[in-house]
MMTF fields as JSON, N, C-alpha, C and O atoms, coordinates in Angstrom:
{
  "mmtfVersion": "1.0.0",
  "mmtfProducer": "UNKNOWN",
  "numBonds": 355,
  "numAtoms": 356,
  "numGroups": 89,
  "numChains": 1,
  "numModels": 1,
  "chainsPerModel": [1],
  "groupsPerChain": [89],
  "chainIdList": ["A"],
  "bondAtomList": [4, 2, 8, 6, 12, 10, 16, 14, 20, 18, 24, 22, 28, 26, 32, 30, 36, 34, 40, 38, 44, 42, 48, 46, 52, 50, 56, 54, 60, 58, 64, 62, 68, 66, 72, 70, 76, 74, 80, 78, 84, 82, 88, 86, 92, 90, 96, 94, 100, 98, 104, 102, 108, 106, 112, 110, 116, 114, 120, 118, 124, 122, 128, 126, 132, 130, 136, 134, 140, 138, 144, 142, 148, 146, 152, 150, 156, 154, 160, 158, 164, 162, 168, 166, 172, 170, 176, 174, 180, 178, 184, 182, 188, 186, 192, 190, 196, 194, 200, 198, 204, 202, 208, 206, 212, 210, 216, 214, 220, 218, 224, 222, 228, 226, 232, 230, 236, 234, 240, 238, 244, 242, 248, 246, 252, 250, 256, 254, 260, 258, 264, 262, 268, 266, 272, 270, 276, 274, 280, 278, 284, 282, 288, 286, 292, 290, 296, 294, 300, 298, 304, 302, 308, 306, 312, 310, 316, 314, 320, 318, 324, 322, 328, 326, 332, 330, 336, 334, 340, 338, 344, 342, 348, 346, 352, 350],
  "bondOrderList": [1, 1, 1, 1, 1, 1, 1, 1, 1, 1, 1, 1, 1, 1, 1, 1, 1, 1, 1, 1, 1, 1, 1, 1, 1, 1, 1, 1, 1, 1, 1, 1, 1, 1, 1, 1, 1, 1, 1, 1, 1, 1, 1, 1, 1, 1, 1, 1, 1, 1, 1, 1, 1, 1, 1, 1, 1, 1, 1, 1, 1, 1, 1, 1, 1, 1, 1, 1, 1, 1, 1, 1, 1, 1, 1, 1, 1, 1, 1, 1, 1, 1, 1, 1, 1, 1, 1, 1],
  "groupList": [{"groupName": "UNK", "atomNameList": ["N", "CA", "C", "O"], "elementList": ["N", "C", "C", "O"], "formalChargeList": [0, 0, 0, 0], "bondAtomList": [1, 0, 2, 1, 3, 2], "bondOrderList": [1, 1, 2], "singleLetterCode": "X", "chemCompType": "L-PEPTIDE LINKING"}],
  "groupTypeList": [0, 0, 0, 0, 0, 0, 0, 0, 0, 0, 0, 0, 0, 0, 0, 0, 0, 0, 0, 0, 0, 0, 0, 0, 0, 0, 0, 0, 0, 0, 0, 0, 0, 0, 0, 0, 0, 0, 0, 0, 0, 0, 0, 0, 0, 0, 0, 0, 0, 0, 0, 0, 0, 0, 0, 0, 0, 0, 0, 0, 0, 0, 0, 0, 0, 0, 0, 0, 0, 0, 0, 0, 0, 0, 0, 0, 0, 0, 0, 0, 0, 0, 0, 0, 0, 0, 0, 0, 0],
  "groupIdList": [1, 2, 3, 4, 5, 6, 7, 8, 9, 10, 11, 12, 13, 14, 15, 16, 17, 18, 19, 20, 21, 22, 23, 24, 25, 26, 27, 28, 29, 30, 31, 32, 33, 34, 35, 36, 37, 38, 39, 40, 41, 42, 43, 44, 45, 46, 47, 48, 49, 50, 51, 52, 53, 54, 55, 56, 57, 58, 59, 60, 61, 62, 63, 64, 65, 66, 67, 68, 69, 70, 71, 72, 73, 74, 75, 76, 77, 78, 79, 80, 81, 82, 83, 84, 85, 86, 87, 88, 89],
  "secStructList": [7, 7, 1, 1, 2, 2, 2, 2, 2, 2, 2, 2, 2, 2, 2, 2, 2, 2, 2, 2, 2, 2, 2, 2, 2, 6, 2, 2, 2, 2, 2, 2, 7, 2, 2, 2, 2, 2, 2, 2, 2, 2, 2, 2, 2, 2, 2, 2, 2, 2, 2, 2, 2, 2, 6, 6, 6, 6, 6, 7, 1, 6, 6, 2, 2, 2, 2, 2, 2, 2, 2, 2, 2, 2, 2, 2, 2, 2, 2, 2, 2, 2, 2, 2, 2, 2, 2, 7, 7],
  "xCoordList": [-39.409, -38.505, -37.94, -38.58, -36.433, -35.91, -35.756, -35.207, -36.261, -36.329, -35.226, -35.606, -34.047, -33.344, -33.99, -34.645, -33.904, -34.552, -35.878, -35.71, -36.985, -38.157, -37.601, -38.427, -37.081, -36.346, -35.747, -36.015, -34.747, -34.257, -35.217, -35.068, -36.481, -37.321, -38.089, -38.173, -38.652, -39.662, -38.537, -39.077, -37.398, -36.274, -36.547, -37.074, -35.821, -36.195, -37.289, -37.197, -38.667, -39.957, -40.311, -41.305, -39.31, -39.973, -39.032, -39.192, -38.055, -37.267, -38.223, -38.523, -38.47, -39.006, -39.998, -40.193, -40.917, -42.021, -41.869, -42.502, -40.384, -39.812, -39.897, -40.385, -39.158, -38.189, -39.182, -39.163, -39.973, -41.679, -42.492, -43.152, -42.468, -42.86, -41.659, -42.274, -40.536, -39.438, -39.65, -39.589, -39.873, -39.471, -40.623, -40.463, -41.983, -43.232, -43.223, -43.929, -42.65, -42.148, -41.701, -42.371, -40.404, -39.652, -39.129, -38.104, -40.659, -40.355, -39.858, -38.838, -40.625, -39.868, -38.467, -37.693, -38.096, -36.869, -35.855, -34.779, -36.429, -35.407, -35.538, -34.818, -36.893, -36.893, -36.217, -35.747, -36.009, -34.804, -33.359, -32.585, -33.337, -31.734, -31.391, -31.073, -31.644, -31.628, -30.327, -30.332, -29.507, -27.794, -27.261, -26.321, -28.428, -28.06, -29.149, -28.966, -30.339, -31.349, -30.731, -31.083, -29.623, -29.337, -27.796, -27.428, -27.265, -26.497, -26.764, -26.15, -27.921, -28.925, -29.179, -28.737, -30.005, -29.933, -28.701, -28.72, -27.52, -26.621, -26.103, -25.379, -26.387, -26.113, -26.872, -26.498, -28.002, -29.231, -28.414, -28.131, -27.983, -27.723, -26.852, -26.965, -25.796, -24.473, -25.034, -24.91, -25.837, -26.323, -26.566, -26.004, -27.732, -27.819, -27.4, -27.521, -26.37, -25.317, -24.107, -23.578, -23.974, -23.14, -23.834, -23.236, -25.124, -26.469, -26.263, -25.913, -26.485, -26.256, -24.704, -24.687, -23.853, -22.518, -22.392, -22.072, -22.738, -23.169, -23.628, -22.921, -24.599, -25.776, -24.989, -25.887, -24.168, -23.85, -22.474, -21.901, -21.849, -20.968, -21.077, -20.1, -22.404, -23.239, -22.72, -22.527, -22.545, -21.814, -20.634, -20.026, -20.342, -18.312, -17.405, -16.632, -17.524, -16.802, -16.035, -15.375, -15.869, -15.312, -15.593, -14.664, -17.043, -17.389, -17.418, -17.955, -16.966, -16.067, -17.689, -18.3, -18.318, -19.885, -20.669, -21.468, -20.625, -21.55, -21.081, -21.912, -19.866, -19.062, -19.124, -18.997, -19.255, -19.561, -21.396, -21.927, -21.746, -23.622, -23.363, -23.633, -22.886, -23.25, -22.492, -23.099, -21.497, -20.997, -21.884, -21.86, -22.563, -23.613, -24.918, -25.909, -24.844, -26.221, -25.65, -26.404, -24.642, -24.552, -24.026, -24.02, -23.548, -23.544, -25.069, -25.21, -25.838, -27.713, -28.152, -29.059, -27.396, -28.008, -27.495, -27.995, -26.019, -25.276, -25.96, -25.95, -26.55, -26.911, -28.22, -28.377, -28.865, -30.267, -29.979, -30.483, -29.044, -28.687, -28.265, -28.875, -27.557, -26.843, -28.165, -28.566, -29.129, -30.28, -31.152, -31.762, -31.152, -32.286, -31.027, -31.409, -29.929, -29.209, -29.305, -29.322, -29.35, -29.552, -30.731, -30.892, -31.961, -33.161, -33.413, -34.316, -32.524, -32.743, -31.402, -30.505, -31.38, -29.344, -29.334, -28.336],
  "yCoordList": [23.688, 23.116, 24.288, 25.075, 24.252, 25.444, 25.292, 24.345, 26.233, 26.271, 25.388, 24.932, 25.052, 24.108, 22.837, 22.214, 22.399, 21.031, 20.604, 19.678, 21.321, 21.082, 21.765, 21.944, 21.924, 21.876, 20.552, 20.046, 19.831, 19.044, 17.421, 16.378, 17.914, 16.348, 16.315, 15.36, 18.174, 17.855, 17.39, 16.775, 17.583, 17.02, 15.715, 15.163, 15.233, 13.632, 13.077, 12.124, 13.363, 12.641, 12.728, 12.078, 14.17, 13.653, 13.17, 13.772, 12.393, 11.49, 10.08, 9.156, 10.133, 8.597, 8.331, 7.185, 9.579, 9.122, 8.922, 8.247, 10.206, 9.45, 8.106, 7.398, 7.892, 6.545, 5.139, 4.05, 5.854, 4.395, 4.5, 3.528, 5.532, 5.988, 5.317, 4.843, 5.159, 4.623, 3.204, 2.529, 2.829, 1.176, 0.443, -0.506, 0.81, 0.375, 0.587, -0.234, 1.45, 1.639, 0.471, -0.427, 0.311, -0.546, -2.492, -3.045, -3.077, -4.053, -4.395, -4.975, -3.988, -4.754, -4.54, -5.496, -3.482, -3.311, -4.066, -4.4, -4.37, -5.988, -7.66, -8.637, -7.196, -8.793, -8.614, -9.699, -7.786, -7.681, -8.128, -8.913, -7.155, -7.205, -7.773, -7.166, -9.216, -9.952, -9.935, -10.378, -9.588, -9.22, -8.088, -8.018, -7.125, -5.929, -5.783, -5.016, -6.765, -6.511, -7.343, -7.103, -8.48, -9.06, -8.004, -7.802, -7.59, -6.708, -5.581, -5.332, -4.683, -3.815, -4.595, -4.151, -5.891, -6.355, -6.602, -6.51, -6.931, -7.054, -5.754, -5.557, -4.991, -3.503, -2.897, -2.159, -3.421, -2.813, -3.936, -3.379, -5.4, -5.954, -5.735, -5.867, -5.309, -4.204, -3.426, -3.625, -2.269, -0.843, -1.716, -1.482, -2.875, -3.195, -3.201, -2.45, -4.401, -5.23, -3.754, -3.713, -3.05, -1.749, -0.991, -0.566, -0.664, 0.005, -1.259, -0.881, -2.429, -3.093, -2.968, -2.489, -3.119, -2.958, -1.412, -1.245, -0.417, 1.128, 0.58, 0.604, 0.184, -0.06, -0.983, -1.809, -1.476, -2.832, -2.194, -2.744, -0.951, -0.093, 0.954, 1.696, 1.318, 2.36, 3.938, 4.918, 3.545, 4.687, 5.02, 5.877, 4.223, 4.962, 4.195, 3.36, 4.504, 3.767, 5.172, 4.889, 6.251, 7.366, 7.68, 7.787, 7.835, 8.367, 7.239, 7.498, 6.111, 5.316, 4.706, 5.204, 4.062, 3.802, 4.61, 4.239, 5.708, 6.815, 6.891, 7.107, 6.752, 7.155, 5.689, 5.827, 4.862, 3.611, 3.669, 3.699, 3.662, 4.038, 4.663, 4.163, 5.649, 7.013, 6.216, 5.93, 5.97, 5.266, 4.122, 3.871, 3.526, 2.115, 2.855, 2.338, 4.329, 4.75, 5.317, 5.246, 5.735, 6.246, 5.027, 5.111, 3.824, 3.17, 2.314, 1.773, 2.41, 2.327, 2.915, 2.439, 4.551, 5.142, 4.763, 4.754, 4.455, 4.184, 2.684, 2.375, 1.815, 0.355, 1.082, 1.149, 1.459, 2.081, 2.537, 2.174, 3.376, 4.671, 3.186, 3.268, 2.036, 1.308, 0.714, 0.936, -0.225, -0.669, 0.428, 0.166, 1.359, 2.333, 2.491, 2.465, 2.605, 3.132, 1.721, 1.792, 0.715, -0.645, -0.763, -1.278, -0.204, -0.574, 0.657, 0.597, 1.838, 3.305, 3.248, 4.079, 2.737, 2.94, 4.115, 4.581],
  "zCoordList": [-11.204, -12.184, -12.989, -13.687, -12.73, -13.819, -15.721, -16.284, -16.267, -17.41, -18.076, -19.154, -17.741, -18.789, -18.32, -19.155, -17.185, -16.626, -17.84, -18.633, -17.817, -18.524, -19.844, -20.739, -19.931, -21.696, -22.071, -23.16, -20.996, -21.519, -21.432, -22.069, -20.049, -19.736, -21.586, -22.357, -21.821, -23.004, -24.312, -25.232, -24.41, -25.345, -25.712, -26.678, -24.22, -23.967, -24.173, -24.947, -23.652, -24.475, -25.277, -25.599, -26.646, -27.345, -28.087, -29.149, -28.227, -28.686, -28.157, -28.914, -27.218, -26.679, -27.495, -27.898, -27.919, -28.17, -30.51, -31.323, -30.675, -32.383, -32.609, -33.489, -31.354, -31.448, -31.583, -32.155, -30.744, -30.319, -31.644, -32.01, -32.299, -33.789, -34.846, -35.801, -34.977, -35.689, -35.738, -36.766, -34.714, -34.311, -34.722, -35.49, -34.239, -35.26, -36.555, -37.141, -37.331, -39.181, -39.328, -39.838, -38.863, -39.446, -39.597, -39.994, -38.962, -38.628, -40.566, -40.938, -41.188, -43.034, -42.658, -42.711, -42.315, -42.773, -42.178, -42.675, -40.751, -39.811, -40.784, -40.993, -41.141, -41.994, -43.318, -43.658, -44.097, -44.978, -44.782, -45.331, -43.606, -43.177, -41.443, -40.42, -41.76, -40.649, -39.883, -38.735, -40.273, -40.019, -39.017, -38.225, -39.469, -39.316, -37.911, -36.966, -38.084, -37.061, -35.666, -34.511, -36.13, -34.691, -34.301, -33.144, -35.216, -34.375, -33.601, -32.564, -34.2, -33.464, -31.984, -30.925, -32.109, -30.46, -29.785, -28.558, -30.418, -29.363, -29.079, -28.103, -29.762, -29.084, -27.891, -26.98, -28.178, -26.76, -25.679, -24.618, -25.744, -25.207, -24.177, -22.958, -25.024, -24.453, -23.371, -22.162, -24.13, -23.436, -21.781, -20.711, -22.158, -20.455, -19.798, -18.83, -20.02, -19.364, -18.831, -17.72, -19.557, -18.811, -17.988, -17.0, -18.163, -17.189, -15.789, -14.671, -16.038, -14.592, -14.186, -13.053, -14.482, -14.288, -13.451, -12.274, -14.425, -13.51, -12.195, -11.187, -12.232, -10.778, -10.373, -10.211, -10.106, -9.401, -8.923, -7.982, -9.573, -9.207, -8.66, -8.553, -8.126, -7.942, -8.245, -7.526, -10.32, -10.721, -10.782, -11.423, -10.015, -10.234, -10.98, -10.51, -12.154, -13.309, -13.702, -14.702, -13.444, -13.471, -14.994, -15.795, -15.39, -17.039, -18.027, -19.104, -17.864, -18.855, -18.789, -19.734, -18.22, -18.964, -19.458, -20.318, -19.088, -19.584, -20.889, -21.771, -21.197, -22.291, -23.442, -24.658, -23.028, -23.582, -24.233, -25.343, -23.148, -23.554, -24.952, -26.044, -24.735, -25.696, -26.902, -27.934, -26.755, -28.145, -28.726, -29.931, -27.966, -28.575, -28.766, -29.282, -28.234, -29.12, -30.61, -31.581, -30.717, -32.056, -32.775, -34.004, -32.19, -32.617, -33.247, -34.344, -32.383, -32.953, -33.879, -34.562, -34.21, -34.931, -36.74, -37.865, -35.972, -37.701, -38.238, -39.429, -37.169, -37.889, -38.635, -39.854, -37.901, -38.189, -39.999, -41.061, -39.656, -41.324, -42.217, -43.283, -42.183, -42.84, -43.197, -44.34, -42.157, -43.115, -43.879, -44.916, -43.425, -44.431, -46.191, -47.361, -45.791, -46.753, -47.74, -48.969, -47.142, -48.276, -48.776, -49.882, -47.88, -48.754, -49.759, -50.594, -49.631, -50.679, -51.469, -51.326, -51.877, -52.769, -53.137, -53.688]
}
């Protein structure tokens, strides 16, 4: 395995393993902001439904899902910042 490869797998786990650390924190903060917690799921919802669409296209959407993904993760990240930012004014 070349040095960026195992740079970018140990990157990736350890985001997996923030994120599995994030998501057990915050169940208060979904029961606060019940609004904000069902738009969070229809965003993972999204992410799928374009992940099968990929696979059912076997990839050749020419970028335009990859490029979609990536927007509904930062789109995850801004719901995420919006409930923390309501429960800290």
């Amino acid at each position: 395995m070349n040095r960026y490869k195992a740079i970018w797998v140990s990157t990736l786990c350890l985001g997996i393993f923030a994120g599995g650390i994030a998501v057990g924190q915050d169940n208060g903060l979904w029961q606060r902001h019940p609004n904000l917690a069902e738009a969070l799921q229809l965003v993972h919802q999204a992410s799928d439904k374009i992940a099968a669409a990929q696979q059912a296209n076997h990839g050749d959407m020419r970028g335009h899902g990859d490029r979609a993904r990536d927007l509904l993760a930062q789109a995850d990240r801004e719901i995420r910042a919006a409930a923390f930012a309501a429960d800290h004014p």
